[in-house]
C-alpha positions in Angstrom: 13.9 -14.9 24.0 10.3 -13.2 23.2 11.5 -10.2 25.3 14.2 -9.3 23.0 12.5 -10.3 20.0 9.5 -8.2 20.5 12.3 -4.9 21.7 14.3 -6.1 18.3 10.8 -5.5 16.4 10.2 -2.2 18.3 13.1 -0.8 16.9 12.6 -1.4 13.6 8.7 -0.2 14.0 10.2 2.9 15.2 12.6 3.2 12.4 9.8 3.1 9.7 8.4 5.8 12.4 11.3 7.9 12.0 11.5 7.4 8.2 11.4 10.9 7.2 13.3 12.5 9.6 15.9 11.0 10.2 16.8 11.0 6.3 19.8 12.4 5.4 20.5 12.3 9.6 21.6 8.5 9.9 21.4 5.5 8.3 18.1 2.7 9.3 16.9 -0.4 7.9 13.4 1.1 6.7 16.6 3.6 4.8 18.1 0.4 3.1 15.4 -1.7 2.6 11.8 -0.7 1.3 9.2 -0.4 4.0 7.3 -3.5 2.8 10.5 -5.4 3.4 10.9 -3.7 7.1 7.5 -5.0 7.4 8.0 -8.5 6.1 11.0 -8.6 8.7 9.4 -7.5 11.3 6.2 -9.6 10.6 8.8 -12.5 10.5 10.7 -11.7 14.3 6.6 -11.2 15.3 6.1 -15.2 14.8 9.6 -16.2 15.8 8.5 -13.9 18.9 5.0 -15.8 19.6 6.5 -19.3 19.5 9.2 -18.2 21.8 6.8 -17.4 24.0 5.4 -20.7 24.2 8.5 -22.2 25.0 7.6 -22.5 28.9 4.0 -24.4 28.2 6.5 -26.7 25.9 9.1 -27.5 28.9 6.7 -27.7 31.5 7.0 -24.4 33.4 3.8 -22.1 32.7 1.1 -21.8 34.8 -2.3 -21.1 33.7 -1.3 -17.4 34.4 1.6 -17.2 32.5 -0.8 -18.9 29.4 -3.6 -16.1 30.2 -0.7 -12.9 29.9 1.5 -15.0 27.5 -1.9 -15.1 24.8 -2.9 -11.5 25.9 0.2 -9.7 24.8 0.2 -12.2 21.2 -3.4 -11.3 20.3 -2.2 -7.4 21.0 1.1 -7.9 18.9 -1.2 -9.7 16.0 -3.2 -6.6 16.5 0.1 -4.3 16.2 1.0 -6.5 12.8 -2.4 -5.5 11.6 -1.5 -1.6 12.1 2.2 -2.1 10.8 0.5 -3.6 7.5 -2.0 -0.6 7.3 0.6 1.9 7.2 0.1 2.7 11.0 3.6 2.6 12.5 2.6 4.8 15.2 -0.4 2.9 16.2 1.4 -0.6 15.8 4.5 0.9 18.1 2.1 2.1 20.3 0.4 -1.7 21.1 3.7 -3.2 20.9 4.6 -1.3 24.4 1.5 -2.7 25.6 2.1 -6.0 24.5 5.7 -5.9 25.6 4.3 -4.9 29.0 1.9 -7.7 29.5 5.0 -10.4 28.3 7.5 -9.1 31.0 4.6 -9.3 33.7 3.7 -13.0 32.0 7.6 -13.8 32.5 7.7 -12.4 36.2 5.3 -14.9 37.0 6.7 -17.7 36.4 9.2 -16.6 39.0 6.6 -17.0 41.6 
């Protein structure tokens, strides 16, 4: 569930990215919606996106690794909030990939 959460919230990161250029192009949510709204959304799909990621510690699956890569990638998404709210889209979409990295190894491992 975090997986697609934090790709949902990349997309709209990348939309207030896009902003200026793709005006008049095609129609996003940071087109509809003012960007402090975007943010607000996206801010919102951020905490659904860290409790989700909990979910394993909650139904008895995670393994101390999984905790270790699982907190990682949430203290580098809070991190990416932080840019998003400074006007930093670039910067924030830039740690989201890192974060999402770090989640997708943290999910892997509970394969093993």
């Amino acid at each position: 569930i975090d997986g697609s959460l934090f790709e949902f919230r990349s997309q709209i990161i990348k939309d207030i990215e896009d902003n200026e250029t793709d005006r008049g192009h095609k129609i996003s949510l940071a087109h509809v919606l003012k960007t402090h709204h975007v943010n607000f959304i996206s801010l919102v799909i951020l905490a659904l996106a860290i409790l989700t990621g909990y979910l394993p510690l909650f139904l008895g699956r995670a393994t101390s690794l999984y905790l270790v890569l699982v907190t990682l990638a949430n203290l580098i998404n809070i991190l990416a909030a932080r840019e998003l709210v400074a006007g930093k889209a670039a910067g924030s979409a830039s740690m989201l990939k890192k974060a999402m990295l770090i989640g997708l190894v943290a999910q892997l491992s509970l394969l093993v």
